[in-house]
C-alpha positions as CSV (number, residue, x, y, z in Angstrom):
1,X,-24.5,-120.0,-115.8
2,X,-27.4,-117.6,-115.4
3,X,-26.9,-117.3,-111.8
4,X,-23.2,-115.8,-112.8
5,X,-24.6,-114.1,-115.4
6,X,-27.2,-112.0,-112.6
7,X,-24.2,-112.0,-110.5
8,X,-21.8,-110.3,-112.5
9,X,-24.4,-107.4,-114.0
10,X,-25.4,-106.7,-110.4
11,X,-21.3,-106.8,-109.5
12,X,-21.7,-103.9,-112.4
13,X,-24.7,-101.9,-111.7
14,X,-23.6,-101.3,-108.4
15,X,-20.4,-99.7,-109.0
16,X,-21.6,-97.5,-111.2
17,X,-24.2,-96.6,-108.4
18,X,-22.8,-92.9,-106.6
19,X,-22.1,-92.7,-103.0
20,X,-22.1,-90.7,-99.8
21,X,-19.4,-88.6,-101.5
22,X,-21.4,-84.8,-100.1
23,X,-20.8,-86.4,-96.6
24,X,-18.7,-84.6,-94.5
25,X,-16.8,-87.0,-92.0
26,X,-17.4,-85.8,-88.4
27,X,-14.1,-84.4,-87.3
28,X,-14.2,-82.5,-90.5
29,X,-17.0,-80.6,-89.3
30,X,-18.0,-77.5,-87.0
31,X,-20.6,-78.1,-84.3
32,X,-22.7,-75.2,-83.4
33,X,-23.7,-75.4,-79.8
34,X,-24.4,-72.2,-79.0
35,X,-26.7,-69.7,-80.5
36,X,-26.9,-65.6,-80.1
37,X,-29.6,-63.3,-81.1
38,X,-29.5,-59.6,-80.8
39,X,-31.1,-56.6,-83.1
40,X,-29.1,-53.7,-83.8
41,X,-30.3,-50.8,-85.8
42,X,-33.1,-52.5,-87.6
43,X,-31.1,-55.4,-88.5
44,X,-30.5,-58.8,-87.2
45,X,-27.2,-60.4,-86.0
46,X,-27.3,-63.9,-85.1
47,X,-23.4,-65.4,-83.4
48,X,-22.7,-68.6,-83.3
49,X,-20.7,-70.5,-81.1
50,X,-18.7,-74.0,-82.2
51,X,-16.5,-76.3,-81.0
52,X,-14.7,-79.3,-82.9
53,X,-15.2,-83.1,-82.5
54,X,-12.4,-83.3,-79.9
55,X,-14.0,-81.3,-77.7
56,X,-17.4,-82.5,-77.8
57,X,-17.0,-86.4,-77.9
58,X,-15.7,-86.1,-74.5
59,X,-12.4,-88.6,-75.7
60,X,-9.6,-90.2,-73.8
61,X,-7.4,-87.5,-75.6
62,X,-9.3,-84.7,-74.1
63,X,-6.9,-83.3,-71.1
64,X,-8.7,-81.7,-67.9
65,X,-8.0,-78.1,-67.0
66,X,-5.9,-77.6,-70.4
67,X,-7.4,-74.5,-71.7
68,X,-10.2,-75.1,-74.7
69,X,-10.7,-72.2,-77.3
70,X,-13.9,-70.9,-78.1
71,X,-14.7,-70.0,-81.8
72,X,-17.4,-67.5,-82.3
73,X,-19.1,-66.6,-86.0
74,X,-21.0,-63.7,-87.0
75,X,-23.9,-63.0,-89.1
76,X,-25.8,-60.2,-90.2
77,X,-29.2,-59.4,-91.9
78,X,-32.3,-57.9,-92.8
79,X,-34.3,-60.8,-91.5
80,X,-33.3,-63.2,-88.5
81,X,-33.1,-66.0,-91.0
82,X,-30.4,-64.0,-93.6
83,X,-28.4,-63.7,-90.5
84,X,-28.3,-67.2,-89.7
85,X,-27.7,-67.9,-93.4
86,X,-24.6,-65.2,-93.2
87,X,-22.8,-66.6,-90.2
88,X,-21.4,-69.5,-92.3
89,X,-20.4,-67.5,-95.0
90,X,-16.8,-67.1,-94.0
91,X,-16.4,-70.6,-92.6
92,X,-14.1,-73.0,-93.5
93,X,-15.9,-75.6,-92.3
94,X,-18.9,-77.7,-92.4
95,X,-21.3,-76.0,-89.6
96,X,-23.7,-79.1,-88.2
97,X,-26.5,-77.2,-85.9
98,X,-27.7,-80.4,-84.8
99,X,-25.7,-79.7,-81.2
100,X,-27.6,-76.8,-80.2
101,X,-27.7,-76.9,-76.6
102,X,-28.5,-73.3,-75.9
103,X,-30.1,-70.0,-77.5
104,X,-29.1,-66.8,-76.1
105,X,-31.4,-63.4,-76.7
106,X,-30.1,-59.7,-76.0
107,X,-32.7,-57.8,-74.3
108,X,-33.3,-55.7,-78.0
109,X,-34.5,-59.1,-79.2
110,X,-37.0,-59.8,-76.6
111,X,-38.7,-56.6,-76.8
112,X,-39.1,-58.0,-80.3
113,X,-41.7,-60.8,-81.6
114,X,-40.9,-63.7,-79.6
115,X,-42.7,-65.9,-82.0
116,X,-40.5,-64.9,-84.9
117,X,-37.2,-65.5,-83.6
118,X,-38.6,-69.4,-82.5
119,X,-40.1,-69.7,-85.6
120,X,-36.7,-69.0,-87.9
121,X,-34.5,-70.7,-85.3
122,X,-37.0,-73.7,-85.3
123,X,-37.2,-74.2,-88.7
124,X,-34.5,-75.2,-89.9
125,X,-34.6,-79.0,-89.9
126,X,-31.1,-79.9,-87.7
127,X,-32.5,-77.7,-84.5
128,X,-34.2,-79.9,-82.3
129,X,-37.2,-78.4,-80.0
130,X,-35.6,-78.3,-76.7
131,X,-32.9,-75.8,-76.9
132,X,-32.7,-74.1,-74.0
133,X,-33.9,-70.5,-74.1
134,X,-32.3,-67.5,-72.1
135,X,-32.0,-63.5,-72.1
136,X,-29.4,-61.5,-71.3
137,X,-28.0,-57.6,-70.3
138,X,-24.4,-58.5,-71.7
139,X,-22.9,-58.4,-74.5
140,X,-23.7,-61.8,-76.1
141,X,-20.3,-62.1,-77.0
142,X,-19.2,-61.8,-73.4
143,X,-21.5,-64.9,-72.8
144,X,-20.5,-66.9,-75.6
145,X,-16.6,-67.0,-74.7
146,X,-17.4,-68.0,-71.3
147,X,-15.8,-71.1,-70.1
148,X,-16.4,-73.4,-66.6
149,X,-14.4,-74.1,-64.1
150,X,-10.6,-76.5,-65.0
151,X,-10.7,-74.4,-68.2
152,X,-13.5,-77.2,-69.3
153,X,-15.6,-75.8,-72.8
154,X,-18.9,-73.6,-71.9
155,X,-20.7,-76.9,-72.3
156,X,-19.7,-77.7,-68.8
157,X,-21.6,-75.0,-67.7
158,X,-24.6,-73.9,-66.3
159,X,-25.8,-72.4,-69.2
160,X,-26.4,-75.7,-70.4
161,X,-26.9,-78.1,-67.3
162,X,-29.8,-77.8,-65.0
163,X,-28.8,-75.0,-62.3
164,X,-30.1,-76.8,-59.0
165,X,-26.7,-79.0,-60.5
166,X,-24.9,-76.8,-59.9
167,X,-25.9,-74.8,-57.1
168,X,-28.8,-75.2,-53.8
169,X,-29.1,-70.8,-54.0
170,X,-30.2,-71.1,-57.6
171,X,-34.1,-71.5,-57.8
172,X,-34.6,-69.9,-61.7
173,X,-35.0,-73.4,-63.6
174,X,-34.2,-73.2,-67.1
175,X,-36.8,-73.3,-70.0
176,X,-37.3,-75.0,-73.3
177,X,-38.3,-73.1,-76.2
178,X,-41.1,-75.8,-76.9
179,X,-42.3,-75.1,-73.5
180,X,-42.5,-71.5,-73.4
181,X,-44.2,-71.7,-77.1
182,X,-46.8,-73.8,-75.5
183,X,-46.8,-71.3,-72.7
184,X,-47.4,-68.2,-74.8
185,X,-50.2,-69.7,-76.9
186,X,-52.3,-71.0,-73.6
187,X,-54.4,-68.4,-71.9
188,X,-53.7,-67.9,-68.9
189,X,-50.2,-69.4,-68.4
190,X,-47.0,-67.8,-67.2
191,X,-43.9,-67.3,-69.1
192,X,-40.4,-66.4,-68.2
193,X,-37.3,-66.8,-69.7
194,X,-34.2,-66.7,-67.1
195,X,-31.1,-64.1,-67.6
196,X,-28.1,-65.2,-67.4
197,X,-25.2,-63.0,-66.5
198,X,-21.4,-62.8,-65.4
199,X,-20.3,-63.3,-61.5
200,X,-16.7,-61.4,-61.9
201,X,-15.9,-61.9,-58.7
202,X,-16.4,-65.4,-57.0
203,X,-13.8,-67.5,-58.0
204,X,-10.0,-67.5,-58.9
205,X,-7.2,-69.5,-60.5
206,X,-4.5,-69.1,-58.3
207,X,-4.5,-64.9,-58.1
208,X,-6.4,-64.2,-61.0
209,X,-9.9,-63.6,-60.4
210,X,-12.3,-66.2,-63.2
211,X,-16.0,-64.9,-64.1
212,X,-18.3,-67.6,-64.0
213,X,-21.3,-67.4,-65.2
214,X,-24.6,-67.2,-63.0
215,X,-28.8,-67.0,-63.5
216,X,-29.8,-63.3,-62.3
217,X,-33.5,-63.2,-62.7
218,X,-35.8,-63.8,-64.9
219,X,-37.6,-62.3,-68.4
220,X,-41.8,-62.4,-67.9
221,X,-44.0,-62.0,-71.2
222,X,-47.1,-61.9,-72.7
223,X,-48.9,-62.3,-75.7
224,X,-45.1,-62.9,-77.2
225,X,-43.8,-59.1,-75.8
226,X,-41.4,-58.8,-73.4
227,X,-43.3,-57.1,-70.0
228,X,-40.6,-56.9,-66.9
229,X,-37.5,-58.4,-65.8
230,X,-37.1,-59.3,-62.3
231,X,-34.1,-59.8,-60.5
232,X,-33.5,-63.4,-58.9
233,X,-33.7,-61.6,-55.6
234,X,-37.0,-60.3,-56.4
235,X,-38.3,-63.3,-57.1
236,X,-37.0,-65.9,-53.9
237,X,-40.7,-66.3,-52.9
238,X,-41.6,-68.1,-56.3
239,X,-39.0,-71.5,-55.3
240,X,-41.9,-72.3,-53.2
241,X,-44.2,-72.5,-56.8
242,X,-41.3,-74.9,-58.1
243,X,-41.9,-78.4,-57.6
244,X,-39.1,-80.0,-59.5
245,X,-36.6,-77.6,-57.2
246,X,-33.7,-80.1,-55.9
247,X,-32.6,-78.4,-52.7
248,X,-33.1,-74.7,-51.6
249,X,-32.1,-73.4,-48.0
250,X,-33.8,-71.3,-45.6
251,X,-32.2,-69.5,-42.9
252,X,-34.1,-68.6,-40.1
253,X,-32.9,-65.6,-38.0
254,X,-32.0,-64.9,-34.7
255,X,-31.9,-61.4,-34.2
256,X,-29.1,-59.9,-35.8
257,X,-27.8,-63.4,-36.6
258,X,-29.0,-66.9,-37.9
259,X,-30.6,-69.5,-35.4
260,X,-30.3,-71.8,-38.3
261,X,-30.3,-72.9,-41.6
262,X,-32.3,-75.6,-43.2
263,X,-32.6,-77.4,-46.6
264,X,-35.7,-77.8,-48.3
265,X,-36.6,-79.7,-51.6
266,X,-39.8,-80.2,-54.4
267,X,-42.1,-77.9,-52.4
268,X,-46.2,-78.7,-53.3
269,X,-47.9,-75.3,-54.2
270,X,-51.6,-75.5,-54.3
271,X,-53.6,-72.5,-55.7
272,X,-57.5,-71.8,-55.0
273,X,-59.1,-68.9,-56.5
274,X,-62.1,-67.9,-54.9
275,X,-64.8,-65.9,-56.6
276,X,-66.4,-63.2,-55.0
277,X,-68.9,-61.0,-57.3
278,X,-66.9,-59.3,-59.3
279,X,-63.7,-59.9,-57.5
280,X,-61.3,-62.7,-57.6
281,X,-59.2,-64.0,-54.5
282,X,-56.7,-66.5,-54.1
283,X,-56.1,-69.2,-51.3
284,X,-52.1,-70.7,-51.3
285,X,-51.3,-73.3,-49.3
286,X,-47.5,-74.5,-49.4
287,X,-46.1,-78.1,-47.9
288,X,-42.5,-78.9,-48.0
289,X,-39.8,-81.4,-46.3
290,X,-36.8,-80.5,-45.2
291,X,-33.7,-80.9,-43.0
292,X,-31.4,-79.0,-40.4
293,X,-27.9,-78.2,-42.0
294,X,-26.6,-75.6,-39.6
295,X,-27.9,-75.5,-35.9
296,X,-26.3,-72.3,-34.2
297,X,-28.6,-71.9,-31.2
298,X,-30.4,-74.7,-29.6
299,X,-33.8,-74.0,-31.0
300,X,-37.0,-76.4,-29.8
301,X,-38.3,-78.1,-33.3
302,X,-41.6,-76.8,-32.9
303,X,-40.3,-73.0,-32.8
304,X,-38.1,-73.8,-35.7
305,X,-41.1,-75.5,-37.6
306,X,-43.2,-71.8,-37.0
307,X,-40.3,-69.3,-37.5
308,X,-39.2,-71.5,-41.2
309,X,-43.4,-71.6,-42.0
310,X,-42.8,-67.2,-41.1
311,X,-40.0,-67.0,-43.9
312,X,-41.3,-69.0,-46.3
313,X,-44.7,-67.0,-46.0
314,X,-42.9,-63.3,-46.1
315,X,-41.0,-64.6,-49.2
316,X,-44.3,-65.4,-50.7
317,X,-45.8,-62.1,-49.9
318,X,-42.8,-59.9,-50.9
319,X,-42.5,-61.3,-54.4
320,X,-46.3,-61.1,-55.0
321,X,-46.1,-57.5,-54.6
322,X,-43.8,-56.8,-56.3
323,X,-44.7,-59.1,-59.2
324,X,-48.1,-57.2,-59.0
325,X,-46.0,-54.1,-59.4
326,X,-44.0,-55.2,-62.3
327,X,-47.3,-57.3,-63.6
328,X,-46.0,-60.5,-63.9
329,X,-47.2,-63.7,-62.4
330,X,-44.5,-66.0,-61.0
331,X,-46.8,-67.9,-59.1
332,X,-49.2,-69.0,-62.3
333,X,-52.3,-67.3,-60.3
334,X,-54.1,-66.0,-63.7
335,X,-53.7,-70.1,-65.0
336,X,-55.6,-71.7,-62.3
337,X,-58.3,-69.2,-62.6
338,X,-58.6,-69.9,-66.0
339,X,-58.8,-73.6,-65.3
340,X,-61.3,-73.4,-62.7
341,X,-63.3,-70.7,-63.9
342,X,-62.5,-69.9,-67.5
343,X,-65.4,-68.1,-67.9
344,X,-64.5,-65.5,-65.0
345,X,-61.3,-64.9,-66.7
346,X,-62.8,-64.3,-70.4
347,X,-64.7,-61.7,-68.3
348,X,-62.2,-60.2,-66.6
349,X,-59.0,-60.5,-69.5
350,X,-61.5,-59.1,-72.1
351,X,-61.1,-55.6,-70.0
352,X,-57.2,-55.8,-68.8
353,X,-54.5,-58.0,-69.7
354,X,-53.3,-58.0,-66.2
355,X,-56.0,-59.2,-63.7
356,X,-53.8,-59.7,-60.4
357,X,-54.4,-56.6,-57.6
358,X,-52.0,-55.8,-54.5
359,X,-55.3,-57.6,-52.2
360,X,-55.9,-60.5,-54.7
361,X,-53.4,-62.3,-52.4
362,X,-55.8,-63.6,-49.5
363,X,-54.2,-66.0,-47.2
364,X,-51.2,-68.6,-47.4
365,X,-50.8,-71.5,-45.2
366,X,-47.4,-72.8,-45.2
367,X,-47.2,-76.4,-43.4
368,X,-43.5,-77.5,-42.9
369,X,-41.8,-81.1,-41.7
370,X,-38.3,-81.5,-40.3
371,X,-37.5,-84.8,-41.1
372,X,-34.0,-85.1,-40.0
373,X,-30.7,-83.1,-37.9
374,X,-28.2,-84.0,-40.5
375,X,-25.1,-86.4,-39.3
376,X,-25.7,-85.0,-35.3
377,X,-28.1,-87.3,-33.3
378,X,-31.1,-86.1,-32.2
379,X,-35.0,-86.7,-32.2
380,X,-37.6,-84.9,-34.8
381,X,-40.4,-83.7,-33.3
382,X,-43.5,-84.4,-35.7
């Protein structure tokens, strides 16, 4: 009987315990997947862009190439955290930032404190550190209404998959914010943020010409202030400094056409600065393995191993001056003079924040391997 007894007062004690009754079920809610940050007259305006369960759970239901609406909110304020706090003023829903894939600054923004639009976007508890960060030239409400291909929701896009995914030409990898915090805070180390823009023109449904969206260049920084944007063209010699770079072709001309074309992947950049009295000189040496994907003249492999080693060196030197130019450092020069010889770059940061000169560049050896002739038969000459 005093086993009933226990029984029957727990029986009672836990109905009159409360439950989840604040929680939201899921499909009841608004996901935010998509952040926008721009600065307009002094004030902030943060956009945010959701989609619904359906759309994100990836479901049986979901239909493939039916069209998928894009809700936007907007949010202004003195601060960038008021303007976060504004955009869900007028919703009807639940917003869960818990699915933020993406974080999109206007260029206003990033000639603003970097560190203080991380640091309210961070905070809040639901935003996870490894949003992907990227700057724009368009309006961000251009960007955040962009769809993919099949009518498929902007998550199927490259804004938030990795670009070498998506396509061998792109080179720009995309950045973490976590990363390029711990990139702004270490002396020495480069930062960019890629810019993403609109390609109007390269693809169609049926007659009617569909924007896509595509990475353009890239933002450089220091000390958490904007310094230069440089267009993806601009910047072709820095693939060679990405090693986690999928595939990237090289074509290697004849004249006024192409001999051929080959496909390269995870080049090895290895940097050696050399000290000379007062002057600092850097070594590059460059190894990479690739493969023939288009063969339009018959070319000896040897020749084709020396003209692809030319390219890739000309690439290297083209962006270096202009990087100098622009002072940025897409090759992370100023880093592995700080890690060799910290005190040398105490010495010579204390005077300029840019230490890199047009003749800082000394030599670059490029060494190159063919290692195969696609489906045709052939030999490789080692």
């Amino acid at each position: 009987m005093k086993a009933v007894r226990q029984l029957r007062a727990s029986l009672l004690m836990l109905g009159l315990l409360s439950g989840c009754t604040n929680m939201s079920d899921i499909q009841n809610m608004a996901y935010v997947t998509t952040l926008g940050v721009d600065y307009v007259n002094g004030r902030w305006v943060s956009y945010a862009q959701i989609h619904n369960f359906t759309s994100l759970a990836r479901t049986e239901q979901l239909e493939i190439g039916k069209a998928v609406p894009v809700w936007v909110g907007r949010g202004e304020g003195e601060s960038l955290t008021m303007a976060l706090a504004n955009t869900s003023t007028a919703s009807q829903m639940r917003l869960f930032w818990g699915h933020v894939h993406a974080v999109v600054l206007s260029e206003r923004v990033l000639r603003q404190d970097l560190a203080e639009v991380y640091a309210a976007i961070n905070r809040y508890r639901e935003v996870r550190y490894n949003v992907l960060i990227y700057g724009t030239k368009r309006k961000l409400t251009d960007i955040l209404i962009q769809k993919s291909l099949l009518n498929l929701p902007p998550l199927d896009s490259i804004m938030f998959t990795a670009t070498q995914t998506n396509s061998p030409r792109s080179f720009i990898l995309p950045s973490t914010g976590n990363r390029i915090i711990a990139n702004l805070n270490e002396p020495g180390a480069p930062v960019f943020i890629p810019s993403i823009d609109i390609e109007p023109g390269d693809w169609s449904e049926d007659k009617k010409s569909r924007p896509m969206f595509k990475i353009s260049g890239a933002y450089f920084f220091h000390n958490y202030k904007m310094r230069a944007w440089m267009s993806e063209e601009d910047l072709r010699g820095m693939r060679w400094a990405m090693k986690d770079l999928q595939e990237t072709p090289v074509r290697i001309p004849g004249g006024d056409s192409t001999d051929a074309v080959l496909m390269y992947s995870r080049p090895k950049l290895s940097i050696t600065p050399i000290v000379k009295g007062r002057e600092v000189y850097y070594d590059l040496r460059v190894h990479a393995d690739g493969y023939v994907i288009e063969l339009l003249e018959d070319v000896p492999l040897p020749r084709l191993k020396s003209e692809t080693a030319g390219v890739i060196q000309s690439e290297i030197e083209t962006t270096y001056r202009k990087a100098v130019a622009a002072k940025c450092d897409p090759f992370n020069l100023q880093e592995a003079l700080y890690r060799k010889y910290p005190h040398t770059f105490r010495r010579l940061s204390e005077k300029q924040d840019f230490i890199l000169k047009p003749d800082s560049l000394r030599n670059i050896q490029v060494e190159v391997q063919i290692t195969g002739l696609g489906k045709y038969k052939g030999r490789v000459v080692k």
